[in-house]
Structures are given as C-alpha cells and as structure tokens.
C-alpha positions as CSV (number, residue, x, y, z in Angstrom):
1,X,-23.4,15.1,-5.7
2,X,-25.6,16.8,-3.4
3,X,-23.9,19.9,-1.3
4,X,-25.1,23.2,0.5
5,X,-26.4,26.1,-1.7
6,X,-23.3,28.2,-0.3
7,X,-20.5,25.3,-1.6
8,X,-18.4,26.6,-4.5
9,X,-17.3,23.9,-7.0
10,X,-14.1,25.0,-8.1
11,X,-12.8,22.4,-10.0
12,X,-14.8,19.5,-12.3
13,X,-14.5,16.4,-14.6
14,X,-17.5,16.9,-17.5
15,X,-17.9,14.0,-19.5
16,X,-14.6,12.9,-19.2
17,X,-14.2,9.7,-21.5
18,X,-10.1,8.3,-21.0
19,X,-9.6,5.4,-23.6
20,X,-5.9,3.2,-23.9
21,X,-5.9,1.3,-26.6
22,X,-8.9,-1.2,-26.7
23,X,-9.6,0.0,-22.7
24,X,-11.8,2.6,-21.4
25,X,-10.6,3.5,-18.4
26,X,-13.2,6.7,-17.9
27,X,-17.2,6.3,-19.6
28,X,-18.0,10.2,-19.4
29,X,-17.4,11.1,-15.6
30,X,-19.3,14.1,-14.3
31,X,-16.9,14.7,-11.0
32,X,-17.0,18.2,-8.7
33,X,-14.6,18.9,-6.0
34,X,-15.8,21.8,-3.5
35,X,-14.2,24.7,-1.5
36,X,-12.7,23.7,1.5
37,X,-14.5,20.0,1.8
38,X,-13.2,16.3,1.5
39,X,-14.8,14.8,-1.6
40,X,-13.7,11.0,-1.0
41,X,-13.5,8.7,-4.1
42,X,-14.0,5.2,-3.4
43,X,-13.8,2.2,-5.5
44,X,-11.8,-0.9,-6.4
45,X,-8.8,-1.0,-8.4
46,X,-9.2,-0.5,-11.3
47,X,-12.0,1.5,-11.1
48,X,-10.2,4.5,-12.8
49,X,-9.4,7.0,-9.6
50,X,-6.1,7.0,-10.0
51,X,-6.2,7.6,-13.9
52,X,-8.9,10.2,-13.1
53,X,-6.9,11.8,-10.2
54,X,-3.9,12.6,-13.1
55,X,-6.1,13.8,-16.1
56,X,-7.3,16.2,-12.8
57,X,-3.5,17.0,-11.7
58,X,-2.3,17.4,-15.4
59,X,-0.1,13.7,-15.4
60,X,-2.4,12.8,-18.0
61,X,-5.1,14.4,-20.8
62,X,-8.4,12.9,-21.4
63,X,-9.0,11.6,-24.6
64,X,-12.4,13.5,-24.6
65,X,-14.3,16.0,-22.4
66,X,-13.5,19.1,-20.5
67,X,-11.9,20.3,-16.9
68,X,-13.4,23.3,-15.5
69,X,-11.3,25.4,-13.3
70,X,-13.2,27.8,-11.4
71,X,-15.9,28.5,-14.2
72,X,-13.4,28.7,-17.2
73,X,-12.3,25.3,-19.4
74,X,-8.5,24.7,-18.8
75,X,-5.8,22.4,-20.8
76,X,-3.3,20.9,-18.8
77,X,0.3,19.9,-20.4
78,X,2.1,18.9,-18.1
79,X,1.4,18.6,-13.5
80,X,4.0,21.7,-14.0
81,X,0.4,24.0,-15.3
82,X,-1.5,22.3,-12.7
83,X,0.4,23.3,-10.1
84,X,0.9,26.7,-11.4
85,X,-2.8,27.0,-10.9
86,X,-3.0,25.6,-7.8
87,X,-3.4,21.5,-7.9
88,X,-0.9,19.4,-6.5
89,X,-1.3,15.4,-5.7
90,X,0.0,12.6,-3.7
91,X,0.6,9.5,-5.9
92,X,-0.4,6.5,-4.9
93,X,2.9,5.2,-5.6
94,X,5.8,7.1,-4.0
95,X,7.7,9.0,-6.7
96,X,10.6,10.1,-4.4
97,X,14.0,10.1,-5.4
98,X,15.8,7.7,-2.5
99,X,19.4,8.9,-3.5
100,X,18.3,12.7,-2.2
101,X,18.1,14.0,0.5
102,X,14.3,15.3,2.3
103,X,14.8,18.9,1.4
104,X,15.7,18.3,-2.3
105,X,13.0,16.0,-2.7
106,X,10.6,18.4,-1.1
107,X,12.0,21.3,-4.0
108,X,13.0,19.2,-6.6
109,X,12.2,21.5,-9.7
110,X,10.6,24.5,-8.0
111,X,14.3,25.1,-6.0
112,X,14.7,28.5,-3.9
113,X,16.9,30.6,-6.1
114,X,19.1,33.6,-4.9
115,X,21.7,35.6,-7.3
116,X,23.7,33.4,-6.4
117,X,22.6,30.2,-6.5
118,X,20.2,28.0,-4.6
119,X,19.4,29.0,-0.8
120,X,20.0,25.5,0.8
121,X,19.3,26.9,3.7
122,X,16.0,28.5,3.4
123,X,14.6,25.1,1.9
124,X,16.2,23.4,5.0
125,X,14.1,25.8,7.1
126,X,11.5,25.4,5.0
127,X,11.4,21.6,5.1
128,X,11.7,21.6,8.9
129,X,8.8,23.7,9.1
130,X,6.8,21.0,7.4
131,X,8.3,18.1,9.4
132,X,7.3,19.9,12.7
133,X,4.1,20.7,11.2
134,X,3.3,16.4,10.8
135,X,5.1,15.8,13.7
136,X,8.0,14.4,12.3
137,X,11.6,14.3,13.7
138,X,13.5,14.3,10.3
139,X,16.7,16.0,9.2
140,X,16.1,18.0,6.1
141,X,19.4,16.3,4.6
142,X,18.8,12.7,5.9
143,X,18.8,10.7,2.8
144,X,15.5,9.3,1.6
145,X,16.3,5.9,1.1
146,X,17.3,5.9,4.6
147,X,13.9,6.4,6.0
148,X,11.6,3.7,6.2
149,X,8.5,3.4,4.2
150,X,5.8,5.3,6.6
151,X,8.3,8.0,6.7
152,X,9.2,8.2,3.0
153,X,5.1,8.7,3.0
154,X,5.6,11.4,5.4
155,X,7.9,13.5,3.0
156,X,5.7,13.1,-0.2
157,X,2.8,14.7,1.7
158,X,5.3,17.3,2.8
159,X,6.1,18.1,-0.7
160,X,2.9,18.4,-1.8
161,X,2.2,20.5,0.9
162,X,4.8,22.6,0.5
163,X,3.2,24.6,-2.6
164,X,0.7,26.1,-0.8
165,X,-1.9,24.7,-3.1
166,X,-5.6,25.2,-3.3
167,X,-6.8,22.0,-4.3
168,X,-5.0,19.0,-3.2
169,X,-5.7,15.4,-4.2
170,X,-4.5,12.7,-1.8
171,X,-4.4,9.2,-3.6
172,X,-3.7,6.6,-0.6
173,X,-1.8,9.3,1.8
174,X,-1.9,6.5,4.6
175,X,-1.2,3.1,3.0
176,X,1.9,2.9,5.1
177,X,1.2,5.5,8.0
178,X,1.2,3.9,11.3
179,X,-2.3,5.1,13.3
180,X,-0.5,8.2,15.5
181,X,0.8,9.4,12.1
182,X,-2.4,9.2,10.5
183,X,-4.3,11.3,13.0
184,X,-1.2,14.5,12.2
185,X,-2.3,14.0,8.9
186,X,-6.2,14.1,9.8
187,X,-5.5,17.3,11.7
188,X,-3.5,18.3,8.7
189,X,-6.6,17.8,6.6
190,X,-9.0,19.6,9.2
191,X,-6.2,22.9,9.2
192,X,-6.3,22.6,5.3
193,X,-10.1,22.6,5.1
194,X,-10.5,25.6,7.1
195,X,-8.2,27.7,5.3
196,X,-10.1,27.2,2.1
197,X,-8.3,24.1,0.1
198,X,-10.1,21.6,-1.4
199,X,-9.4,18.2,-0.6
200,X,-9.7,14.8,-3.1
201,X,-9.0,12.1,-0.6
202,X,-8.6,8.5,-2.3
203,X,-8.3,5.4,0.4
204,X,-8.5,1.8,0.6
205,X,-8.9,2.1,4.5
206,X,-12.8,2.3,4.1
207,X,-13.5,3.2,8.2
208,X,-10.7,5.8,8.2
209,X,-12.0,7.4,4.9
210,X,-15.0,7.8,6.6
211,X,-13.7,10.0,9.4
212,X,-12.7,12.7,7.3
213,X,-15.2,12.7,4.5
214,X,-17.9,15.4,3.3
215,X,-18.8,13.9,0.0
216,X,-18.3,10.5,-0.8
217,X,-18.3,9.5,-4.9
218,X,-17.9,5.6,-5.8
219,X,-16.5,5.2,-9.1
220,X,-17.2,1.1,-10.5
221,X,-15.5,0.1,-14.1
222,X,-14.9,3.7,-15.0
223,X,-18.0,5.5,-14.0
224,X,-19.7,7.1,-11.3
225,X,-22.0,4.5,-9.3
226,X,-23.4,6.9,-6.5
227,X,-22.7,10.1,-4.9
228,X,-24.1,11.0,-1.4
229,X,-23.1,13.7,1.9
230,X,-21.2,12.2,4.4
231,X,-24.3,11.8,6.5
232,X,-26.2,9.4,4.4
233,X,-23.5,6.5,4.4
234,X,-22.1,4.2,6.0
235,X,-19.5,1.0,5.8
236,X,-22.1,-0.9,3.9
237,X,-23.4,1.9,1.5
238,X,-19.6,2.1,0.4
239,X,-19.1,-1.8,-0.3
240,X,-22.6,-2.2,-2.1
241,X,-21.7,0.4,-4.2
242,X,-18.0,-0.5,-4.7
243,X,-18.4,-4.5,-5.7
244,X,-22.3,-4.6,-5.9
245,X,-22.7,-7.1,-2.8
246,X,-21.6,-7.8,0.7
247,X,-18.9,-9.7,1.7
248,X,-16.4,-10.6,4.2
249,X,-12.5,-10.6,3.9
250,X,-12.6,-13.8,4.0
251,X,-13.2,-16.9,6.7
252,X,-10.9,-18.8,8.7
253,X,-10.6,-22.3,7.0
254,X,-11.3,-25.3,8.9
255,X,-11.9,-28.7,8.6
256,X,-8.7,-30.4,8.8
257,X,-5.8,-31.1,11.2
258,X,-2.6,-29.1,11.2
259,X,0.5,-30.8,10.1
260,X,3.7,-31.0,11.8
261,X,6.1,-27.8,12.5
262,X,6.8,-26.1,9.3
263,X,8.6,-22.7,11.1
264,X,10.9,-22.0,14.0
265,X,12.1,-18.9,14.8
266,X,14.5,-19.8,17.8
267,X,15.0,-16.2,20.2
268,X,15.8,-13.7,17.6
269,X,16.8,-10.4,18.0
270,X,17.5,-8.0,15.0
271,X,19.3,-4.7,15.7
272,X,18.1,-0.9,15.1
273,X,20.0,0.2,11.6
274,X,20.2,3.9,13.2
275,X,20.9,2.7,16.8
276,X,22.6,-0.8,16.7
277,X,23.0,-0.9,20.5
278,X,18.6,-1.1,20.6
279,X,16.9,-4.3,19.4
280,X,13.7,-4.1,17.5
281,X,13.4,-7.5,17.1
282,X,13.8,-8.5,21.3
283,X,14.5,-12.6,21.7
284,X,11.3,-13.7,19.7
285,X,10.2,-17.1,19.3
286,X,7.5,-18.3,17.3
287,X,6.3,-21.8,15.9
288,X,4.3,-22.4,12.7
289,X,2.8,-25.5,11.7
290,X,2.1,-26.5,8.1
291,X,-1.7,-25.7,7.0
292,X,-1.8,-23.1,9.8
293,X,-2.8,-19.3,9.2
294,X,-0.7,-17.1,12.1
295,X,-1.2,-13.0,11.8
296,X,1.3,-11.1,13.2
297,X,-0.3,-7.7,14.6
298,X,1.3,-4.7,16.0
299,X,1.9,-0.7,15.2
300,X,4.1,1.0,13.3
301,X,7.5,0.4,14.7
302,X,6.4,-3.2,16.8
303,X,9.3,-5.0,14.5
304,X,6.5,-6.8,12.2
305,X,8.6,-6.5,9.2
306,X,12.0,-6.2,10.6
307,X,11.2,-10.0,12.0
308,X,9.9,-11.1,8.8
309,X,12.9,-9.7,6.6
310,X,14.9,-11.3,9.2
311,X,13.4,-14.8,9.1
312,X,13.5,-14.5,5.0
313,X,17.0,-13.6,5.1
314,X,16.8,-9.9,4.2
315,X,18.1,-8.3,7.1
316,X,21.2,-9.8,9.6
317,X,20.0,-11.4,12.9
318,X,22.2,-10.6,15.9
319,X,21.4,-13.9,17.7
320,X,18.6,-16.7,17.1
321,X,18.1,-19.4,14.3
322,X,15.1,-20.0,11.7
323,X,14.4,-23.3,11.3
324,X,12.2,-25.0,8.1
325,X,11.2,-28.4,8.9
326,X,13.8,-29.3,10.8
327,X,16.5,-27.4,8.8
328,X,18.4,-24.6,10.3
329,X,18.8,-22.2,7.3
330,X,20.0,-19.1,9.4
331,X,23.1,-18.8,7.4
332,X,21.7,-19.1,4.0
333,X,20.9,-15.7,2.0
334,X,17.9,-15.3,0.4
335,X,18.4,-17.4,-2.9
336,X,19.2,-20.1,-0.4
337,X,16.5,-20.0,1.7
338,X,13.6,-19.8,-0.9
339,X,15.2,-23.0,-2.9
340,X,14.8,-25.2,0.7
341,X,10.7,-23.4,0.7
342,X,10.7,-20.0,2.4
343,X,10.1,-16.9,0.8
344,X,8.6,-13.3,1.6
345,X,6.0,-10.9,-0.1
346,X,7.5,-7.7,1.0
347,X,5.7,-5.0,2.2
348,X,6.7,-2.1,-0.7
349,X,5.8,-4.6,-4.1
350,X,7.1,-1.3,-6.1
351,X,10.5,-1.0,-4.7
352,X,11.1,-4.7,-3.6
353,X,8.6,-7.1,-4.7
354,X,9.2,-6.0,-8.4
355,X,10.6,-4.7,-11.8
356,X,9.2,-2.3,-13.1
357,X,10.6,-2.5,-16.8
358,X,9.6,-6.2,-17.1
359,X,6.4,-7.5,-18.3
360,X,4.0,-9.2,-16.4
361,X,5.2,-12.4,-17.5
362,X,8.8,-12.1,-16.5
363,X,8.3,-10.5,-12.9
364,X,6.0,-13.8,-12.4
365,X,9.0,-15.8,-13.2
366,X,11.8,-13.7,-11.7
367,X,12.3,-16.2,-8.5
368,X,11.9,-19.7,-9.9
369,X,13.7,-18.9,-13.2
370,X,16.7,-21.8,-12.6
371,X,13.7,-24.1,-13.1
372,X,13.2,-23.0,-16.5
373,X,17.0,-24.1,-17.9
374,X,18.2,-26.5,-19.9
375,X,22.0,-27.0,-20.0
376,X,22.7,-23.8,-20.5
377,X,19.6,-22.3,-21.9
378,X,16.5,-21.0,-20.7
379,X,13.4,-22.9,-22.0
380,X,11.3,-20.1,-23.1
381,X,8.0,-23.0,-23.8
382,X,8.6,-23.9,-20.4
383,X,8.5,-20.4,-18.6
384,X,5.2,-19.3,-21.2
385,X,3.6,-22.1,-19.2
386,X,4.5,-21.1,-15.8
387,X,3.0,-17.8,-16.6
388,X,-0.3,-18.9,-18.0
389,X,-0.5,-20.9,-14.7
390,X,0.5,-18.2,-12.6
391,X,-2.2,-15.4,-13.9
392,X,-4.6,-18.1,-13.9
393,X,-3.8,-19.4,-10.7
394,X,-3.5,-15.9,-8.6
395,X,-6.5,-14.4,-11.0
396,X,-4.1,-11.4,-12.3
397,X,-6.0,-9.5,-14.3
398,X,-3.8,-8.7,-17.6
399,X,-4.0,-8.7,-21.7
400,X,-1.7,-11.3,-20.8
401,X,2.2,-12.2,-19.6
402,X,3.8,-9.9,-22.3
403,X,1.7,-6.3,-20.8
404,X,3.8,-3.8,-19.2
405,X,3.6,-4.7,-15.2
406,X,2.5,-0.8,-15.0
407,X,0.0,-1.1,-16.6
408,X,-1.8,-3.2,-14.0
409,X,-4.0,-1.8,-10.5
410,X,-1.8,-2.2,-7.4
411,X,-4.3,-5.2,-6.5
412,X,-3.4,-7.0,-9.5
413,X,0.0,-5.7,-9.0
414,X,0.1,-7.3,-5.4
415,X,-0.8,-11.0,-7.2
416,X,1.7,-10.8,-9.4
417,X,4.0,-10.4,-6.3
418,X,2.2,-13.6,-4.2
419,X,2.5,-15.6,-7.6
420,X,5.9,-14.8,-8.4
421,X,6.6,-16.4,-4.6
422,X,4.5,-19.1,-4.9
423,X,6.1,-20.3,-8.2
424,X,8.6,-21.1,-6.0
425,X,6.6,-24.1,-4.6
426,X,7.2,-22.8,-1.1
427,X,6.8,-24.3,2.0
428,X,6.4,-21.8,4.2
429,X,5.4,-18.0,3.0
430,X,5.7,-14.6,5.0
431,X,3.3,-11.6,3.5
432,X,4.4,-8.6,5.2
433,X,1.3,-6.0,4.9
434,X,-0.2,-7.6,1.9
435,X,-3.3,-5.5,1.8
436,X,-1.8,-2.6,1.4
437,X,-2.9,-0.1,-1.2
438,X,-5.0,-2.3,-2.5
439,X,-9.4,-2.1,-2.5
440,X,-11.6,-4.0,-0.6
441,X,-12.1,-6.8,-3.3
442,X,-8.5,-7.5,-3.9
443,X,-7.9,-7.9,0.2
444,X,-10.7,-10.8,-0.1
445,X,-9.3,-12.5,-3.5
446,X,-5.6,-12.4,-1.7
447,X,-7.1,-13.8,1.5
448,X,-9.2,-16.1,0.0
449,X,-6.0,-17.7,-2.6
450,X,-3.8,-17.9,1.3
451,X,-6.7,-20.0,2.5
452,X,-7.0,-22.4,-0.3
453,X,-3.0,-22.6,-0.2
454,X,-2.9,-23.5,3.7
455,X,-5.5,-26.0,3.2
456,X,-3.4,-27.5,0.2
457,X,-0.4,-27.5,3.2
458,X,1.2,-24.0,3.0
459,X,2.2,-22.7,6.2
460,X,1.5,-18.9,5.7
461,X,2.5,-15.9,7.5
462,X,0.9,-12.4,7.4
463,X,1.5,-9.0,9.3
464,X,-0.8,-6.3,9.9
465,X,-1.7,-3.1,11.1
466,X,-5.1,-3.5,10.7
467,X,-7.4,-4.7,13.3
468,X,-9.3,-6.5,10.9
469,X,-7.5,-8.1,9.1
470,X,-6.3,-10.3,11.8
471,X,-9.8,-11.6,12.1
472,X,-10.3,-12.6,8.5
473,X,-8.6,-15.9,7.7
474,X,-6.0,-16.4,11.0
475,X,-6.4,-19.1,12.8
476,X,-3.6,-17.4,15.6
477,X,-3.2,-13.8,15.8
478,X,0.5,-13.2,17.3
479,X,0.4,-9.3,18.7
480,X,3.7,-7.6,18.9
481,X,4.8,-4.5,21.0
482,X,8.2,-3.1,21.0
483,X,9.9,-6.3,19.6
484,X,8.3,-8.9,21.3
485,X,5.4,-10.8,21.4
486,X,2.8,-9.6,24.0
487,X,-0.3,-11.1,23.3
488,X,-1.8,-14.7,21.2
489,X,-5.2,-14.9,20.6
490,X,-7.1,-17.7,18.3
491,X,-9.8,-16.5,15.8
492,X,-12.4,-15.8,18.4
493,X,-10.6,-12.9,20.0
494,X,-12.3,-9.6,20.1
495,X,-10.6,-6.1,18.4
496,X,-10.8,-4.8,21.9
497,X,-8.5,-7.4,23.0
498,X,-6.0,-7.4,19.9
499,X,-5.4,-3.7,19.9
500,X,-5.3,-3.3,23.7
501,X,-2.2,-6.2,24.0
502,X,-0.8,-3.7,21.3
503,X,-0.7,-0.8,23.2
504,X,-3.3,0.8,21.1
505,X,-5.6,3.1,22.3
506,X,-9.2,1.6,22.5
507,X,-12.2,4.1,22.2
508,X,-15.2,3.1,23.7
C-alpha cells in the first residue's frame, strides 16, 4: 500500500493465515492501517474482511501470523484487550441488545461507576452528547427495539464512538442509513480523521466508499488482490479487482407479454407506531401484473417498508385492501396470505428473515414446512429434497443444508432468505432492500435469479434506496415521498429524474 513518507502505520496484519476446519478464510494477509486515514477494504463476501476485521478487533485469533501494534507484536483474548488498547469496531451485523434501552447499550460492560452505584445519569448525558453529535433526536432510555433499523445503526456507531478509540474499524456503518444520515456520519469520519484516529471503513456501497477513502485494499478469496491511494481508482478499478471482470446488476428482461394483474393495493394508509394520528403510508394504490418487475424507490422514512409489511400482513392497515388475483386477502395474517402466493423478504434477514440456531437446511424450509407432513409426521426424505433444490436453485454457497446458517456471508445469507420465500411457490413476492449488506456480486446473482423468476411468471416487488438499483432489472420504478407515490418512470428514466421526484438533492 503506497502512502506518504510522513504516514505512521500503527496497526498491521503480517502473514495472517485464518483456517476453520477444511476453509481458509485468510492466505497470509500483509494489511496496514495509518494515522488518522481511511484505509477502505473492498471485496465480496466472502472475501474474509469481516473475519479479518475481528482477528484485528480481538473477536477472533488467527490461526497463524502476527498483529503489530504500534511497532510491538500484541495477543488479543478477547475485543475487552482490544479496546483497552484503543480498537473498537462496528459489526456488520447489529449486536444490540433490543430489550435495553440506548444508554445501556451504549455502556453495556464499561458502565459509569460511583461509590454508590452506577451514575445513570452521567451516561444519559453522555449518550445525548453522542446523539447530538450524529444528529439524532433519541431519548437515551428509549428502548432499542423501538427504533427502527437505520436508527438502531445510529446507536451502534454511537457506542463505538463512545470509547474514545484510536483506531476504529467500521464494517458496513451505512447498510441501513438513509443518505442525510450518512453524510453526519461522513462528517463524523472527517472530525475523527483530524484528531488522529485511524479509520478501517468496510462497505458494499462502492460510490459512497469512494468519497471518504485514502487507501483502498481489495481483498479476493482470502488475500490481498491490489492496494492503491485514493487517487489512482476508480468505480471500475474496484469491480475488476473485486470479481475479476465487468458487469452490470443485471438487465431488464424482455421478450414477452405481461400477464394479467397479479397485485392490488386498493388506497392504503398505515399509521405512524409513535404518532398514530400521522400516516406514513397516505392512500396508496398500486397495480402489479404477473411477469412484471416494479421498484419501489424513495428515502429513508418515504413508507417503502412500512407499505410492504403492510401488503404482506406484517403491520395493520388503517384503511385499503390487498388484493392477489382477484382475492381480497386483507384480513388474513401472514401464514394466510403466503399459503394463497404472497410473501415478503424483509429488510433485516438477521432479526426477521431468520433463525439463527438452525441450520441452513431448516431456515430454507421454515415457511413451506406443512408441505412436508404426512398424517401427523414430518417427512424428513421429503424436506432433504426441498433443500438440495433450494441451495441449488438460489446458488447458496454452503458445505451443505446441515452447516450452521452463521456460518455463511450475508450474500449467501440473503439467498437463503429469497429461497426460503420462494419454496413457498409464491405468486407474487415483495423484497424490501434486498441488496443490503451484501457485495457487488451477490446484488447481480439476486437480481439476476428475480429476473429468471418473472420471466417464469412471478410478479416481484423490490424497494430501494439506491438510485441504481432501480435501473437494474425494473421494468417500472414507482418513487415514493412522504407516503405516497410521486413519480413512475419505465426503465429508461434517468437518476436525475428518479431522485429529483424523491425529493433528493441532485448535484450537478
């Protein structure tokens, strides 16, 4: 990694081999992280970032090699050591506690101790500070799992910002950060780097990566690929090196004739949970035909997934209908409506879309399991089947249907999700984000398996907040703004266009 004479590397991976069971995760990686600069790792998943973020962070120990720490070798136990010295990270995966509240996430295990207990109320001050600091209006004792997702991201940056450390590691800090929230956290980063801290930025959001980024290090099958400054790259230098060629998302599939109406949603409206007397889903109305592609665009707050979890039965509707193929299934739960052929691929797979102490195999089967009994037995021969066909069918890569679903990337993660759903033989499916925290390649398998299944007659729905995604495989890109919809474009529309019917700045 090239760098200016006067750049102090005060942290680095030497030879760092990481081996689980048969799998090498690391090959010897040579990695250096600088004084005050953004060292951004790209790569698919996979790749072995995240396994080489926690050998850095002390989650994990390598199985051979050495981490340097200012000039002297140091042994992690435990993240307890790395902090002590100064590391802290943000896990891809939230590890938040939802039943606490923000401040006692923010200090769980390091609380603020007087002679006479814990000072609550310093670490209330504390944790306002740092929600004023990212620009976020959040009561130190609201509950966690009261916050939605972008804001539950919110708080674990908070906590690892709270230990004043000197070398942070940020693995996917924005995965589910609308844009305003991911510019605090860019002038967070900017603040950070001029006091001295190091930065490890990690980030499927290629373009954004590249805003912030010094040094740039692509990491392919468990070793380092290329290294170059921040000046010498670009979009292209980053996918060559990530996947080996160029690509596209994906293509918007043609060819054939839509069929009739698969999808009504007849003027719903879904109320605010914090302020039922406000609507964030405002009288919509949408149609979807079978074999069509529809994108559903819009910011952080638009009602995207609110009006998805409404249509799949998740969340109540205050007024409106859903209606599959002539069907009104409004007053059916869940269960109910996936049985008549609708079904949603929620936006957090690790809280909603699955289980984490089930294998593989069984989270594939978890929704279309009462086609698996006999009288009043499961038929194990028949559900081995199913998940041979599933991983084959979504292209999970796995050991097999018995592997611990942990053990898999979150792209691979993210199929097992889709094919759990589409096990279901559905008729109509709703995707809500499904590209997030996942690489470049995975986005482009997962588009590519929705355009095969519209062709084949699925009627598929998929949100975004990404610009570009809309212009991948949709044949109609629906925008929303506040509720409603305020813009429909086909697949020749211009970015320009989609984020300006958004409300999104557009910088020219």
């Amino acid at each position: 990694m090239s760098a200016d004479a006067t750049d102090e590397v005060v942290l680095s991976a030497r030879n760092v081999v990481k081996t689980y069971g048969g799998t090498q995760a690391l090959k010897g990686v040579n990695f250096d992280i600088h004084r005050g600069r953004v060292t951004t790792l790209f790569g698919e998943n996979g790749a072995g970032k995240s396994t080489l973020m926690k050998i850095l962070s002390g989650v994990e120990r390598p199985t051979s090699g050495e981490i340097v720490l200012h000039g002297e070798t140091v042994t992690f136990q435990s993240t307890v050591d790395a902090r002590d010295l100064g590391i802290s990270i943000i896990h891809q995966e939230l590890s938040l506690a939802p039943n606490l509240s923000v401040r006692d996430n923010i200090f769980m295990g390091r609380e603020l101790r007087t002679g006479t207990g814990i000072d609550f109320a310093e670490e209330a001050r504390q944790t306002r500070e740092l929600m004023q600091r990212l620009e976020e209006d959040i009561s130190p004792s609201t509950l966690v799992a009261d916050l939605r997702l972008g804001q539950q991201q919110i708080v674990e940056i908070a906590r690892a910002l709270s230990v004043d450390a000197r070398i942070l590691i940020m693995d996917e800090p924005t995965s589910a950060l609308s844009a305003s929230e991911v510019e605090v956290l860019f002038k967070v980063i900017e603040d950070l780097k001029r006091s001295g801290v190091s930065i490890v930025y990690i980030s499927h959001h290629l373009e954004e990566a590249l805003q912030i980024t010094d040094f740039a290090v692509v990491l392919r099958d468990g070793s380092i690929t290329a290294t170059a400054d921040a000046a010498d790259i670009d979009l292209e230098w980053i996918v060559r090196h990530m996947v080996g060629a160029h690509f596209s998302l994906g293509e918007v599939p043609t060819g054939y004739e839509f069929g009739p109406t698969a999808l009504s949603i007849e003027a719903v409206s879904v109320a605010d949970v914090e302020n039922p007397q406000r609507s964030v889903v405002d009288n919509l109305s949408l149609e979807v035909r079978a074999k069509e592609i529809v994108c559903i665009y819009g910011l952080m707050g638009a009602g995207r997934t609110e009006l998805l979890e409404a249509v799949a039965g998740r969340v109540p509707m205050t007024s409106g209908r859903v209606v599959l193929h002539g069907t009104d299934v409004s007053g059916l739960p869940i269960a109910g409506r996936i049985a008549q052929g609708l079904c949603l691929v929620p936006e957090d797979r690790q809280r909603d879309g699955l289980v984490q102490t089930m294998t593989v195999g069984r989270n594939l089967t978890l929704a279309s399991l009462g086609s698996f009994v006999r009288g009043l037995f499961l038929s194990r021969p028949s559900e081995q089947r199913q998940v041979q066909a599933s991983i084959a069918d979504v292209h999970v890569k796995t050991e097999g249907g018995g592997a611990a679903i942990g053990s898999l990337s979150g792209g691979n993660q993210q199929k097992v999700v889709i094919g759990k759903m589409l096990a279901t033989d559905p008729q109509v499916i709703l995707l809500d984000e499904p590209s997030r925290g996942i690489d470049v390649g995975a986005k482009a398998e997962v588009f590519r398996l929705l355009a095969e299944r519209a062709q084949a007659g699925l009627a598929v729905v998929y949100s975004t907040s990404e610009v570009g995604e809309c212009l991948s495989i949709a044949h109609r890109i629906v925008v929303m703004r506040r509720g409603r919809i305020s813009a429909e474009f086909d697949a020749d529309a211009s970015k320009e266009e989609i984020m300006a019917a958004s409300g999104e700045a557009v910088v020219v």
